[in-house]
C-alpha positions as CSV (number, residue, x, y, z in Angstrom):
1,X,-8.3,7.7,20.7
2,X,-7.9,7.0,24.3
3,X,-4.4,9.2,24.6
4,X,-5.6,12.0,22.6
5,X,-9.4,13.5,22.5
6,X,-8.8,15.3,19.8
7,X,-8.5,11.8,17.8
8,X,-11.8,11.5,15.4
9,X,-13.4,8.9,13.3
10,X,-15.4,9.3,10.2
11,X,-16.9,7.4,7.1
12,X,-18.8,6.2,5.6
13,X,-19.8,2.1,7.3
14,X,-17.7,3.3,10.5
15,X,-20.3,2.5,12.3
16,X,-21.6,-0.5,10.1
17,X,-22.4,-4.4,11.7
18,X,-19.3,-5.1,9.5
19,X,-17.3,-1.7,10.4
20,X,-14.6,-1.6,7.5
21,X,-13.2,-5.1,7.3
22,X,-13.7,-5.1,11.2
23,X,-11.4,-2.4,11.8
24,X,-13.8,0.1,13.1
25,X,-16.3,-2.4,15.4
26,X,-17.4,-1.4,18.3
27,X,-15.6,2.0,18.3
28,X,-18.4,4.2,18.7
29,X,-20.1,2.4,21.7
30,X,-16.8,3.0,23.2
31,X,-15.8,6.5,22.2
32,X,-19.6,8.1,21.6
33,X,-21.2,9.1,18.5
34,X,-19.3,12.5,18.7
35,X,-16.2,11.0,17.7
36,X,-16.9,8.3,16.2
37,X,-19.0,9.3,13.2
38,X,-20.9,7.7,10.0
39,X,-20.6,10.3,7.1
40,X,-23.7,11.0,4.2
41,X,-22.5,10.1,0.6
42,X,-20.6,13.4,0.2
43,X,-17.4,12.7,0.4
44,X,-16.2,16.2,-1.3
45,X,-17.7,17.8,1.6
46,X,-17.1,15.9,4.4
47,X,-13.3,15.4,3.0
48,X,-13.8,19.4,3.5
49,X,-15.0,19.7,6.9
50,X,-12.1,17.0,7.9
51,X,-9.6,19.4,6.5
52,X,-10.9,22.4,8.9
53,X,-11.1,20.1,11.7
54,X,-7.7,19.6,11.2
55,X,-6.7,23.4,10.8
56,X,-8.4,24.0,14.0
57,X,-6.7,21.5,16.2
58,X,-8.7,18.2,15.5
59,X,-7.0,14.8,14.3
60,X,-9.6,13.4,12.1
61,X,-9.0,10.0,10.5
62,X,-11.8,9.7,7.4
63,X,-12.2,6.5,5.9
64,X,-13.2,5.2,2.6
65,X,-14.5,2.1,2.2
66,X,-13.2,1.6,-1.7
67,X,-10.5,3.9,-2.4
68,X,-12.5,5.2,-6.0
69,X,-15.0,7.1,-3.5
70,X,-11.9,9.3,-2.2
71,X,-11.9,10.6,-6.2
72,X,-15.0,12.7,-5.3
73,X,-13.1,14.6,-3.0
74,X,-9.6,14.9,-4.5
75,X,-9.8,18.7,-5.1
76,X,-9.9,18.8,-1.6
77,X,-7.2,16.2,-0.8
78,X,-4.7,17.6,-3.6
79,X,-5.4,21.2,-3.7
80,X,-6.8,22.1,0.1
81,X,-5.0,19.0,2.4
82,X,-1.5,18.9,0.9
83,X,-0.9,22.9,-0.1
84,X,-2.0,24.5,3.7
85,X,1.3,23.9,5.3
86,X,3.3,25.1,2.3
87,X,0.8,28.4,1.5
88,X,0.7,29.4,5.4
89,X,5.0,29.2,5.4
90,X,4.5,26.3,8.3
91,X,2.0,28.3,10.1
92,X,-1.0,26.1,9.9
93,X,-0.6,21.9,9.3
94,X,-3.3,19.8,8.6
95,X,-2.7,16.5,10.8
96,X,-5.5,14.2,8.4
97,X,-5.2,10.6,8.1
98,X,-7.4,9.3,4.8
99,X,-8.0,5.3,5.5
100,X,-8.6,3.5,1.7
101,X,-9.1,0.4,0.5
102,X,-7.7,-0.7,-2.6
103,X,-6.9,-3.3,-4.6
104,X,-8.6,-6.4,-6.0
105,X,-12.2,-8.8,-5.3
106,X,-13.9,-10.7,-7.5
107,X,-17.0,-9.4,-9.3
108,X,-16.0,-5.6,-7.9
109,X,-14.9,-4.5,-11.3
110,X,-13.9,-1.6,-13.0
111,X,-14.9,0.9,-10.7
112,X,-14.6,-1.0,-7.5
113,X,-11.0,-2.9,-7.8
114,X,-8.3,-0.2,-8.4
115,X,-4.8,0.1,-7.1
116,X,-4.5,4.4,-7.3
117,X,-1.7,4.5,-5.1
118,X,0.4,6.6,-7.7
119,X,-2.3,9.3,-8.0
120,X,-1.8,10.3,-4.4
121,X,2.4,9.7,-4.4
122,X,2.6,11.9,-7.1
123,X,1.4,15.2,-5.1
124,X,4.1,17.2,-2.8
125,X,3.0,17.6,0.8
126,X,1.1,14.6,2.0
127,X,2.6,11.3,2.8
128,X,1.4,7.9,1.4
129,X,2.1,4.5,3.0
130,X,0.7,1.1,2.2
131,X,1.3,-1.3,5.1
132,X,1.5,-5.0,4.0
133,X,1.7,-6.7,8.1
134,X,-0.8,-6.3,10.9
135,X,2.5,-5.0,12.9
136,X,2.9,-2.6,10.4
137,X,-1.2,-1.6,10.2
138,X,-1.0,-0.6,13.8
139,X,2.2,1.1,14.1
140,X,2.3,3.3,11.3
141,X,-1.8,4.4,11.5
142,X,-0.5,5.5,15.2
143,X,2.2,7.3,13.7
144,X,0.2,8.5,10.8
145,X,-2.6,10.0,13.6
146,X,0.5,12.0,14.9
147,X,2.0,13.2,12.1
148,X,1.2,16.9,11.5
149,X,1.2,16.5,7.6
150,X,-2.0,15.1,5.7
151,X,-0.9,11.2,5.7
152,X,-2.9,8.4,3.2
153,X,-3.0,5.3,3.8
154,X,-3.4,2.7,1.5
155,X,-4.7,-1.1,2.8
156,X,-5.4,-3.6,0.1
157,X,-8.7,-5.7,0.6
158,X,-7.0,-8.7,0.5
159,X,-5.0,-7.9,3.4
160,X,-7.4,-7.7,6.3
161,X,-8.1,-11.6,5.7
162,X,-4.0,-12.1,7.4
163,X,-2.6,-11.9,10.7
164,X,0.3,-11.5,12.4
165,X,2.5,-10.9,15.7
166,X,1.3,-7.2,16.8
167,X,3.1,-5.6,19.4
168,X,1.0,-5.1,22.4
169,X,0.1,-1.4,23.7
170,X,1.0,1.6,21.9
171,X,3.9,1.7,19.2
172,X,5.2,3.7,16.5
173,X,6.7,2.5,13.1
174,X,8.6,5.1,10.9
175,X,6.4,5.5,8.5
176,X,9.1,7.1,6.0
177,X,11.3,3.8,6.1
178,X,11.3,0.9,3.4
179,X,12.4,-2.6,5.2
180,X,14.3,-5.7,4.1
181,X,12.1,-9.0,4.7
182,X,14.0,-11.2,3.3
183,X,18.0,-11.5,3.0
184,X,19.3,-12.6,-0.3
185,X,22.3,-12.1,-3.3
186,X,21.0,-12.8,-6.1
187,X,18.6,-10.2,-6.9
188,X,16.3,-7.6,-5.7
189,X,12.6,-7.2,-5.8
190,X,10.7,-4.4,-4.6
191,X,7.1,-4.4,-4.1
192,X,4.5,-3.7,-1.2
193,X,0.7,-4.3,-0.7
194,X,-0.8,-7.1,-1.0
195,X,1.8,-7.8,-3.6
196,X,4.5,-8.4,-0.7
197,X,2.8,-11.2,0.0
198,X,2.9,-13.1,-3.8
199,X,6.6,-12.0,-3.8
200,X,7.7,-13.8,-1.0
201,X,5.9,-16.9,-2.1
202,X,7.7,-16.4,-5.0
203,X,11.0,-16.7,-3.3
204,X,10.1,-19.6,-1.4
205,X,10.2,-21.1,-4.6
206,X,12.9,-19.8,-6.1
207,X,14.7,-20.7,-2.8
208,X,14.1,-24.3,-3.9
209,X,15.9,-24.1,-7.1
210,X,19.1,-22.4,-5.4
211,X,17.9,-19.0,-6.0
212,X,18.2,-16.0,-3.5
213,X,16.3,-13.4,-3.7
214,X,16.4,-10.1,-1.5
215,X,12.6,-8.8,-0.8
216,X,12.1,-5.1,0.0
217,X,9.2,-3.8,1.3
218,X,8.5,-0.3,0.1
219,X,6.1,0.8,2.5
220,X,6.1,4.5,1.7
221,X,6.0,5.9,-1.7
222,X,5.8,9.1,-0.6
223,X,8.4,9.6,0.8
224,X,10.3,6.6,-1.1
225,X,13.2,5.4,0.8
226,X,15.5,4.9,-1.8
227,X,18.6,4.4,0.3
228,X,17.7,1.2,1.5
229,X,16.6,0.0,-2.6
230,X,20.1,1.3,-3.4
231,X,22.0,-1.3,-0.6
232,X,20.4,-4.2,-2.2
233,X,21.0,-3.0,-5.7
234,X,24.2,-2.7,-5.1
235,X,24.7,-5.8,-3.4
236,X,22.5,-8.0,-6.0
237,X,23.2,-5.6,-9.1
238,X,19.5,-6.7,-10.1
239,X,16.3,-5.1,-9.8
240,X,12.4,-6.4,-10.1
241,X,9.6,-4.1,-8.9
242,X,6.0,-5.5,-8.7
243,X,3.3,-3.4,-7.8
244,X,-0.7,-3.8,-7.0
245,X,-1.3,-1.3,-9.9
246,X,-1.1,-0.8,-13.5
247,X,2.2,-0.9,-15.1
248,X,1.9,2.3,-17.2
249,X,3.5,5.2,-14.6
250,X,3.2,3.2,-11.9
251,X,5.9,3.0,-8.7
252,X,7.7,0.5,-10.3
253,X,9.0,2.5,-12.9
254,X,10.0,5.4,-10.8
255,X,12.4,3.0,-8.3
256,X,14.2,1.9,-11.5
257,X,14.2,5.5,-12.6
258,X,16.0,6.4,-9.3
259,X,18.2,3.4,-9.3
260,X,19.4,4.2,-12.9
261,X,19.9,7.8,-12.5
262,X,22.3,7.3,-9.3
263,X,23.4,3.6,-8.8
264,X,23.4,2.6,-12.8
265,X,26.7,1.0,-12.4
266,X,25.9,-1.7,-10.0
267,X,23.2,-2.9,-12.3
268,X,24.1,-6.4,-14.2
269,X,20.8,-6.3,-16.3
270,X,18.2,-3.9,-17.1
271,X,15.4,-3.9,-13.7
272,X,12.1,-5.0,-15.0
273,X,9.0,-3.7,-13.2
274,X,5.5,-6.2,-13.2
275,X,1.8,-4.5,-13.2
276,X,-1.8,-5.5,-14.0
277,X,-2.6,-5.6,-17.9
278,X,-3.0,-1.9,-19.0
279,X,-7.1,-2.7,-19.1
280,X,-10.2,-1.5,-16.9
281,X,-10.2,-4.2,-14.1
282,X,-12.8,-7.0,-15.1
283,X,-15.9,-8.0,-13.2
284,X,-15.5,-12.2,-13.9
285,X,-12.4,-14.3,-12.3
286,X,-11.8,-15.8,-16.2
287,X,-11.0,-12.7,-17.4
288,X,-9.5,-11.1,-13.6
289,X,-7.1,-13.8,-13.9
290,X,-5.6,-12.5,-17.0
291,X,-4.7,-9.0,-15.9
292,X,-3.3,-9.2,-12.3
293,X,0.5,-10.1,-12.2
294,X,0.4,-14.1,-10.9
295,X,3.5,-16.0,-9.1
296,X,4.5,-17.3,-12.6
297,X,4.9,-13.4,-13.6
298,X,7.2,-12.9,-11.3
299,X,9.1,-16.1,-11.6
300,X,9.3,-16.3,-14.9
301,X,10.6,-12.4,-14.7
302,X,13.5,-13.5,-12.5
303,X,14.4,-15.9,-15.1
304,X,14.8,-13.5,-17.2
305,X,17.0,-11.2,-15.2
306,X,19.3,-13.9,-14.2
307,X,19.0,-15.0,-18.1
308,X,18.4,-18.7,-17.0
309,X,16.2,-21.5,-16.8
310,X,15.3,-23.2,-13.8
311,X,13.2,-25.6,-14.7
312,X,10.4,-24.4,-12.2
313,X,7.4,-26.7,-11.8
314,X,4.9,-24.5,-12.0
315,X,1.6,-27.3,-11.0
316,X,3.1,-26.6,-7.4
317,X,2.6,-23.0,-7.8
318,X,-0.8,-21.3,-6.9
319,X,-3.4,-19.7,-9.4
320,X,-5.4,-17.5,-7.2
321,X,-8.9,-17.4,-9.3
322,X,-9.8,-14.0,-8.6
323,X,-9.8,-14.9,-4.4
324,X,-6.9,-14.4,-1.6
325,X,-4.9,-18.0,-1.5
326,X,-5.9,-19.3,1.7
327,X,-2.1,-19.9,2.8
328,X,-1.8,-16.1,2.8
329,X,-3.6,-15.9,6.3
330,X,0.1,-15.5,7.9
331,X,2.0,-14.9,9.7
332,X,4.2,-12.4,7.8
């Protein structure tokens, strides 16, 4: 927003005490209420007067506070946002950043706790990117804010309660580029989100037990680097993917449909992919803790791919009761 006037901030609680998880405080005492804007509970119609903005040389960012509030306006996202490039031959872009919060919080519920990242991948000419690091936050909303294509981004609730090492000043991260995180031979699992974060737990445990794992952190799903999942499929010959989401056509299950329509013969067992129970998300932590995919999941899924027991103790590993392990503050 300082480099570029044309920069604009809207939604609804921008300008809140609490200001989106803290990522908006104080922005519009420093930019002025003309840029920095709170939005009435019409989010079809402000999602529409973003869109023009954008076609007439604007850089709005609008942000959702739960990502089921972008649903009122996805006529406009899917039909109006992603098709102007395309229907004008190139001729007119619509630069639009959509900020959204997914994912999981006990006693949010049904309505209020959904991972709908696959809705948005699944339409043509808008990216989607889900960063998991607060390097990766900062770097790829700059690069989303430049990008002349409609860009959503995805940031699980969860994830605004870690920290990291942020570069300082301004940087850009490709925003169309998966990354490895962790170096290992035995097997590879994919994941992103908030989910990142239970995977690489995992493999500090599986590390214990002689067990290498090689994490890859999708980042985009739209576009979906798949030539860095098919380097590590073809060095481990296994694939896991665990997502924030359901299981049923979920991102998962399109990585291990690319991976077994081109790299099939590098695979030494069939890739398993791990989602939430195919159920509405429930409001109490007794029941929340038998739908989201746990450490043991995913432990207990490597087993199976390296068709072995290790003998894991499983007191030492964490059962989150509906709320963010504690451990999970960073640095990742």
């Amino acid at each position: 927003m300082e480099r570029d006037d044309s920069v604009i901030l809207m939604g609804l609680g921008v300008p809140d005490p609490k200001g989106i998880f803290g990522t908006t405080l104080g922005l519009q005492e420093r930019f002025g209420s003309s840029r920095v804007m709170d939005i009435p509970t019409a989010e079809n119609g402000v999602t529409g007067v973003a869109i023009g903005a954008a076609l007439t040389g604007m850089r709005p960012i609008l942000t959702h506070q739960r990502v089921e509030f972008s649903l009122l306006s996805i006529e406009q996202i899917i039909n109006q946002a992603a098709k102007w490039c395309y229907m004008t031959d190139g001729k007119a872009s619509v630069p639009l950043v959509i900020r959204c919060i997914i994912g999981r919080g006990w006693g949010q519920g049904p309505q209020h706790s959904q991972s709908l990242e696959p809705i948005f991948a699944h339409v043509p000419g808008m990216k989607v990117v889900l960063p998991s690091t607060a390097s990766d936050a900062k770097g790829m909303l700059i690069s989303a804010v430049e990008d002349n294509n409609p860009v959503v981004i995805l940031e699980h609730r969860w994830l605004h309660e870690t920290y990291g090492e942020v570069q300082a000043g301004y940087f850009k991260t490709d925003i169309e580029k998966a990354r490895v995180v962790r170096v290992g031979k035995d097997l590879t699992i994919v994941s992103y989100s908030y989910m990142l974060l239970e995977v690489l737990r995992a493999a500090e445990v599986l590390a214990d037990y002689g067990v290498e794992v090689e994490v890859v952190d999708l980042r985009s799903i739209r576009p979906v680097d798949e030539e860095t999942v098919f380097s590590s499929v073809a060095k481990t010959g296994r694939l896991l993917c665990v997502d924030n989401g359901w299981s049923h056509l979920n991102i998962g299950g399109e990585i291990i449909a690319r991976v077994v329509e081109n790299k099939f013969k590098d695979l030494k067992s069939a890739p398993k992919r791990l989602g939430i129970k195919d159920v509405p998300i429930p409001s109490t932590r007794a029941l929340a803790n038998l739908v989201y995919v746990s450490q043991h999941d995913i432990l207990m899924a490597v087993e199976a791919q390296l068709n072995t027991t290790l003998n894991i103790s499983y007191k030492n590993v964490v059962q989150l009761d509906d709320r963010p392990d504690q451990n999970f503050l960073g640095p990742f």
